[in-house]
C-alpha positions as CSV (number, residue, x, y, z in Angstrom):
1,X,17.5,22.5,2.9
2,X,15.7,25.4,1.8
3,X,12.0,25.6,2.4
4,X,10.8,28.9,1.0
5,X,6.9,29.6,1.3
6,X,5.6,32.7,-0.9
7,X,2.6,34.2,0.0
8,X,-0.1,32.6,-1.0
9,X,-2.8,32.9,-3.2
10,X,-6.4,31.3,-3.7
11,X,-5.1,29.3,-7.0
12,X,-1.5,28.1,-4.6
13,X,-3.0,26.0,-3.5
14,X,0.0,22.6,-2.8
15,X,3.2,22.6,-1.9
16,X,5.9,20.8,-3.9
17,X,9.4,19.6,-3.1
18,X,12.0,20.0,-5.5
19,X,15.4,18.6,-5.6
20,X,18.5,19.1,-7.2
21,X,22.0,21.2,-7.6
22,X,22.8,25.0,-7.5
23,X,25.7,24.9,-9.5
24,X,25.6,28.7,-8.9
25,X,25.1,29.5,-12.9
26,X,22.4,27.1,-13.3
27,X,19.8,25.2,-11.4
28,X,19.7,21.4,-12.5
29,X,16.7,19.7,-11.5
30,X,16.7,15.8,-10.6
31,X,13.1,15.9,-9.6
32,X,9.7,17.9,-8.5
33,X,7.1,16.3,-6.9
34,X,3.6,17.0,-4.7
35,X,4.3,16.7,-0.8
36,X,2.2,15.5,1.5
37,X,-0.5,18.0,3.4
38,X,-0.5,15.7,6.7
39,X,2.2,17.9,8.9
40,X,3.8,14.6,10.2
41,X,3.9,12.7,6.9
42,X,5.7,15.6,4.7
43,X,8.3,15.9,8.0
44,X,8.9,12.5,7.9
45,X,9.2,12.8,3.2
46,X,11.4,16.2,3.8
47,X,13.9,14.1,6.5
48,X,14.4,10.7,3.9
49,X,14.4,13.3,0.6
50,X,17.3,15.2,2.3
51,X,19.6,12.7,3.6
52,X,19.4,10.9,-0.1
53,X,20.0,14.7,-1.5
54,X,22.6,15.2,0.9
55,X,24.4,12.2,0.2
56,X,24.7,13.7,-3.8
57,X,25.6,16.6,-2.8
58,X,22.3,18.1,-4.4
59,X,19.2,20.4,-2.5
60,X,16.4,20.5,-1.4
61,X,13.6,23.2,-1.5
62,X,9.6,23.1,-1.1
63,X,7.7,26.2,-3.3
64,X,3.9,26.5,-3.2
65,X,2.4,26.4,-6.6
66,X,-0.7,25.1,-8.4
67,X,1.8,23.0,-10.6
68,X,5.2,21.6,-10.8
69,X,6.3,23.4,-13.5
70,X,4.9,26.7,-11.5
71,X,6.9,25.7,-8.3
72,X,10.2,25.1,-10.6
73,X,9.7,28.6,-12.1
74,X,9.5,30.0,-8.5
75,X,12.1,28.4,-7.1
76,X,14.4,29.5,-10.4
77,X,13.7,33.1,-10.0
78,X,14.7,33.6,-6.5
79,X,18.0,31.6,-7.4
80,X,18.7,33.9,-10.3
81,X,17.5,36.8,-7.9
82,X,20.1,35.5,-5.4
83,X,22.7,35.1,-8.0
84,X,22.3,38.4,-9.6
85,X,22.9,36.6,-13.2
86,X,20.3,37.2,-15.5
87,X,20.8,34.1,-17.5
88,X,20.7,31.8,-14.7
89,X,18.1,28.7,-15.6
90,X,17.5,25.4,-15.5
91,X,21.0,23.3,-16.9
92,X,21.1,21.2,-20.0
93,X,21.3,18.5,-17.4
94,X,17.9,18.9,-15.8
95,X,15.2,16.2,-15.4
96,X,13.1,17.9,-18.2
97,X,10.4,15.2,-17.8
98,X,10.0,16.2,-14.2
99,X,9.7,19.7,-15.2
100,X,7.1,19.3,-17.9
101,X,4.9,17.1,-16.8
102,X,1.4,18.0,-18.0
103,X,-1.4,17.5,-17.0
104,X,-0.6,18.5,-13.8
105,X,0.8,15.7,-11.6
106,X,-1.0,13.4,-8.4
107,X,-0.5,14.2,-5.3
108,X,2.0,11.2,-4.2
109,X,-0.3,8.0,-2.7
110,X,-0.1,8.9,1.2
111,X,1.9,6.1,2.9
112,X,0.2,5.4,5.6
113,X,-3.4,3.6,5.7
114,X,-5.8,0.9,7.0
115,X,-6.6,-2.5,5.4
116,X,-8.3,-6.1,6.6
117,X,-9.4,-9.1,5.5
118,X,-10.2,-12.7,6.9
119,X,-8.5,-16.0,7.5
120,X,-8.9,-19.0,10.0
121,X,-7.1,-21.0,12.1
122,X,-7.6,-24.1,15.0
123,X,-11.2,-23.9,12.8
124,X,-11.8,-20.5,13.8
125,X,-12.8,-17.5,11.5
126,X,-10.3,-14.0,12.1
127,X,-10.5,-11.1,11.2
128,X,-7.2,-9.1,10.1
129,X,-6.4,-5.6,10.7
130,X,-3.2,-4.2,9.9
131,X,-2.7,-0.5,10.6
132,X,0.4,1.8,9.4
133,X,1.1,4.2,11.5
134,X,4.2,7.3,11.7
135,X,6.6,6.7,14.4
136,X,9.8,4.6,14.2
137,X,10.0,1.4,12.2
138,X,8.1,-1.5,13.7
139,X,6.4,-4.6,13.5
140,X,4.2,-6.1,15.6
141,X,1.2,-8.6,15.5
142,X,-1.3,-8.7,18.5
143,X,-3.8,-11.2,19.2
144,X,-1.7,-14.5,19.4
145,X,-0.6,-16.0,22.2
146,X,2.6,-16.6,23.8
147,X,5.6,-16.4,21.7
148,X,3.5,-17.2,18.5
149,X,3.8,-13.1,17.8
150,X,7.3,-12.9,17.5
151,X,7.5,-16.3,15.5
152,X,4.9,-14.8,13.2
153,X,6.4,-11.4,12.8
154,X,10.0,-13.0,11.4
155,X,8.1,-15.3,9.2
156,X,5.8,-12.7,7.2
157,X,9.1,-10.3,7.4
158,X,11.4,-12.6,5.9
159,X,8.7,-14.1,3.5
160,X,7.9,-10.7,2.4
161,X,11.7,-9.4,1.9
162,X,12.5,-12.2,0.1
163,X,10.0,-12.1,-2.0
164,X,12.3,-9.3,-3.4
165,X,9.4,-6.9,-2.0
166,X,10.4,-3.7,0.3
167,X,9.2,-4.0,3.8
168,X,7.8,-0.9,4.9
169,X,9.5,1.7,6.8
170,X,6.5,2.6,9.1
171,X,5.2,1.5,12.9
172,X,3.0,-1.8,11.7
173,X,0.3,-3.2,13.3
174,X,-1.6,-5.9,13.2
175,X,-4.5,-6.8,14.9
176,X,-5.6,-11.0,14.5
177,X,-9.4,-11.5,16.4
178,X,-11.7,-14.0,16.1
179,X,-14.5,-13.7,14.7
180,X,-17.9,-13.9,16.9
181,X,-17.5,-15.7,20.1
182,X,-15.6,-18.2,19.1
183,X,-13.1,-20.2,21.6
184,X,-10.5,-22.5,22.0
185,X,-7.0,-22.8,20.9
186,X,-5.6,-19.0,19.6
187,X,-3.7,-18.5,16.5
188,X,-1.9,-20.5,13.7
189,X,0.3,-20.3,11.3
190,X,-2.9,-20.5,8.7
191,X,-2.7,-16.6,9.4
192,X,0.8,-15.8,7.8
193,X,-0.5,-15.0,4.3
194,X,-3.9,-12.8,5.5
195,X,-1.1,-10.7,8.0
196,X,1.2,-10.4,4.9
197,X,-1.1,-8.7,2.2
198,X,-3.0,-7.1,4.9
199,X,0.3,-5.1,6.0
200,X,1.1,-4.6,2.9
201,X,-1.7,-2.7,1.6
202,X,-2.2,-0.9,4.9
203,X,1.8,0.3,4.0
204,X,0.5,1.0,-0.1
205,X,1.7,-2.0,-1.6
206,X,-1.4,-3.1,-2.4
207,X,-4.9,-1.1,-2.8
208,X,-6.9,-2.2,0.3
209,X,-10.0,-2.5,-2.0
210,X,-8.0,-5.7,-3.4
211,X,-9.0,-7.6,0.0
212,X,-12.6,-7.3,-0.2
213,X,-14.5,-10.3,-0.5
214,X,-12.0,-12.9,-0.1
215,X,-10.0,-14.7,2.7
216,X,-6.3,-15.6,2.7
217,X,-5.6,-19.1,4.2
218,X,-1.6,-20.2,4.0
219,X,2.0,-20.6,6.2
220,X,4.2,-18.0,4.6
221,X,7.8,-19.8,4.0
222,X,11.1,-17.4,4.9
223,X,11.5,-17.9,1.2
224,X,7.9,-16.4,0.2
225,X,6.4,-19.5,-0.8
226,X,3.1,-20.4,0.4
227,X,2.7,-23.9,2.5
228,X,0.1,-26.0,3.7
229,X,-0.8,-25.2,7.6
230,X,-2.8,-28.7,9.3
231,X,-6.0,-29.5,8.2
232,X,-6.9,-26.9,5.1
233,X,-9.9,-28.6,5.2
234,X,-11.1,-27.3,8.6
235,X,-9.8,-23.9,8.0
236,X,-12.2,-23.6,4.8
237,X,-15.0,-24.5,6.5
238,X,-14.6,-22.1,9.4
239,X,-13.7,-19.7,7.0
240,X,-17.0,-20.3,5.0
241,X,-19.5,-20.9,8.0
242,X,-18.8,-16.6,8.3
243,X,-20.3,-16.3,4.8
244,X,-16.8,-16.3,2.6
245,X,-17.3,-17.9,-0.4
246,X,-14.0,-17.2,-2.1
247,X,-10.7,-18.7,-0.3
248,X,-7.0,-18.1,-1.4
249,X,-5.3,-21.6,-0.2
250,X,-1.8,-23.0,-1.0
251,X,-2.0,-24.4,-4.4
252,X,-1.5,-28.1,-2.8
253,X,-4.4,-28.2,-0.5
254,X,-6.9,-26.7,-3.4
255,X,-8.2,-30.6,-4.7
256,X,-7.9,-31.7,-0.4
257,X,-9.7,-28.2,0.8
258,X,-12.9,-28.7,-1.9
259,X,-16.3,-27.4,0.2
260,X,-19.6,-27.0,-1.7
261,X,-20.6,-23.4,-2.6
262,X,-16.7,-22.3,-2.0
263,X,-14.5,-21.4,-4.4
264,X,-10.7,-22.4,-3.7
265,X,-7.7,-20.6,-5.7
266,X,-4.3,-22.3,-5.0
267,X,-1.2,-19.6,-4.9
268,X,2.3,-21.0,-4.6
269,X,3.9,-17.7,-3.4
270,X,3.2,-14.6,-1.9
271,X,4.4,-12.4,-5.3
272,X,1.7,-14.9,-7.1
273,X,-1.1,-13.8,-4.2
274,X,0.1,-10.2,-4.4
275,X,-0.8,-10.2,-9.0
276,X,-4.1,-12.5,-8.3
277,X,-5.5,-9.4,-5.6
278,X,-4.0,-6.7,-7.6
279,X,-5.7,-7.9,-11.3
280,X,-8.8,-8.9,-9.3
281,X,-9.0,-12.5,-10.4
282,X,-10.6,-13.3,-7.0
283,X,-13.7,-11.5,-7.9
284,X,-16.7,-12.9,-9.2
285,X,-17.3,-13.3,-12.9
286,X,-20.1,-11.0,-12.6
287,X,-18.2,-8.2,-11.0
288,X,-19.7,-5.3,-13.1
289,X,-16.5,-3.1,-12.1
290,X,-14.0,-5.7,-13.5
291,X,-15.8,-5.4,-17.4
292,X,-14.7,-2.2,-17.5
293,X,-17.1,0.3,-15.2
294,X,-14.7,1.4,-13.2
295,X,-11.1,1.8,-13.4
296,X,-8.4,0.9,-10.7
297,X,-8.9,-0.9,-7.7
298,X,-12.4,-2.0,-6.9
299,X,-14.6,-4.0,-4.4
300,X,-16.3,-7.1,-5.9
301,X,-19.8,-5.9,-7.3
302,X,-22.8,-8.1,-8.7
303,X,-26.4,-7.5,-8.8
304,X,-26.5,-10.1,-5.3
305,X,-23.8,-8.1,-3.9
306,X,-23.5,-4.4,-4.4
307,X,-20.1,-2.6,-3.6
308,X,-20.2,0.2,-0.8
309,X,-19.2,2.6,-3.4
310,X,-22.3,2.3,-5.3
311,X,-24.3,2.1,-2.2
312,X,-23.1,5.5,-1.6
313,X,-22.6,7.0,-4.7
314,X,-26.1,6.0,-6.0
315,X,-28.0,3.4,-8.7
316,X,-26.0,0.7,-9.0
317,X,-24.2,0.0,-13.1
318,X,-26.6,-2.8,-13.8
């Protein structure tokens, strides 16, 4: 693995991985892309890049540049420097896309983040928190009593693997607490489906912004389905004695679960859940962001409810 850093200048300002074959004529690129800036996270991209270049028998180098294209040019001219052939370049076979992608390209989403929402169980109102964090691959819920955290780790793992999603590589946590003072029994499997999406947006699967304003109420089946914990009913109303007005519930309890001034969408899976967040059908039908104000993720925004966004970013789009 080569990981050649020319000086700098002002403009060089990123550093880019590239990956591919020295065929020791020709350079053919598979791929080019942004790496990370956090010192642990681009260690961590550098290790699983190499072992899959490794395994193809191809390279890996990192070149500063203030595009890909730039850092492919770099890395190109110390090859054909090394090689002392002046017509070494990039091979017919090259990824040319990769190469000559313009505008210049993202940096890569960074895989590690935060994300929380709210659920309820034993008629108590939680709050979720699920954190992903560097380290060695790792799962655990804390809050729940007994062997309830291990039961509920296999449960959302399986639920989400079968669901034909990736679980993340990454040290997950998750951190269940009620919310206010409240006491009494700890825990239920009412949680599964808030813990689910919650980990998965804290790992990138999900934008955390697609948790706002809504709590997640549902069992999460080893097969990713979504089933009824005991007594829905309860759960909505704990659930909407904290203020929450919009409840995702398992698609059988939505007639059962009914609660004036709360409105109930049934899910039948955790892939279903996962497109409602994402397309924002949870959110009001005021939601100025959803008609078309702002583009990408987005917390629910209305006239009685302004987002934290344009709280900080000033007047609101109304």
């Amino acid at each position: 693995m080569s990981t050649k850093n020319p000086t700098q200048n002002p403009t060089q300002n990123r550093e880019f991985v590239i990956v591919g074959q020295d065929t020791g004529t020709a350079f053919t690129l598979w791929d080019v892309a942004p790496l990370p800036a956090d010192p642990t996270k681009r260690a961590i991209v550098l290790e699983e890049i190499g072992i899959d270049a490794y395994d193809a028998f191809g390279d890996v180098h990192t070149e500063h540049a203030t595009s890909a294209r730039e850092a492919v040019d770099q890395l190109v001219a110390i090859l054909r420097e090394q090689s002392g052939l002046d017509d070494f370049a990039l091979s017919a076979d090259s990824n040319m896309d990769a190469y000559g992608l313009t505008p210049e390209p993202q940096p890569a989403p960074e895989p590690y983040g935060r994300a929380d929402t709210l659920s309820a169980a034993h008629t108590t109102g939680y709050h979720v928190r699920a954190s992903s964090l560097p380290g060695q691959p790792h799962f655990n819920v804390d809050g729940l009593p007994g062997n309830a955290s291990v039961e509920t780790c296999d449960r959302v793992r399986a639920g989400v693997i079968n669901s034909g999603l990736t679980w993340p590589m990454a040290n997950m946590w998750v951190k269940v607490s009620p919310i206010g003072t409240a006491k009494g029994k700890r825990g239920g499997t009412g949680l599964d489906l808030a813990i689910a999406c919650a980990a998965l947006a804290a790992a990138g699967h999900l934008s955390p912004h697609c948790l706002a304003g809504v709590a997640l109420i549902g069992e999460l089946g080893l097969d990713g389905a979504i089933r009824a914990p005991r007594d829905v009913p309860a759960l909505v109303r704990a659930i909407a004695e904290n203020g929450t007005t919009t409840v995702l519930v398992p698609a059988e309890s939505v007639i059962d679960a009914s609660a004036p001034g709360v409105r109930l969408i049934g899910v039948s899976s955790l892939d279903e859940a996962l497109g409602l967040l994402a397309g924002h059908w949870h959110h009001p039908k005021g939601c100025t962001h959803c008609a078309g104000e702002r583009g990408g993720p987005h917390e629910p925004c209305t006239a009685a409810a302004i987002c934290p966004a344009c709280q900080d970013n000033g007047p609101a789009p109304f």
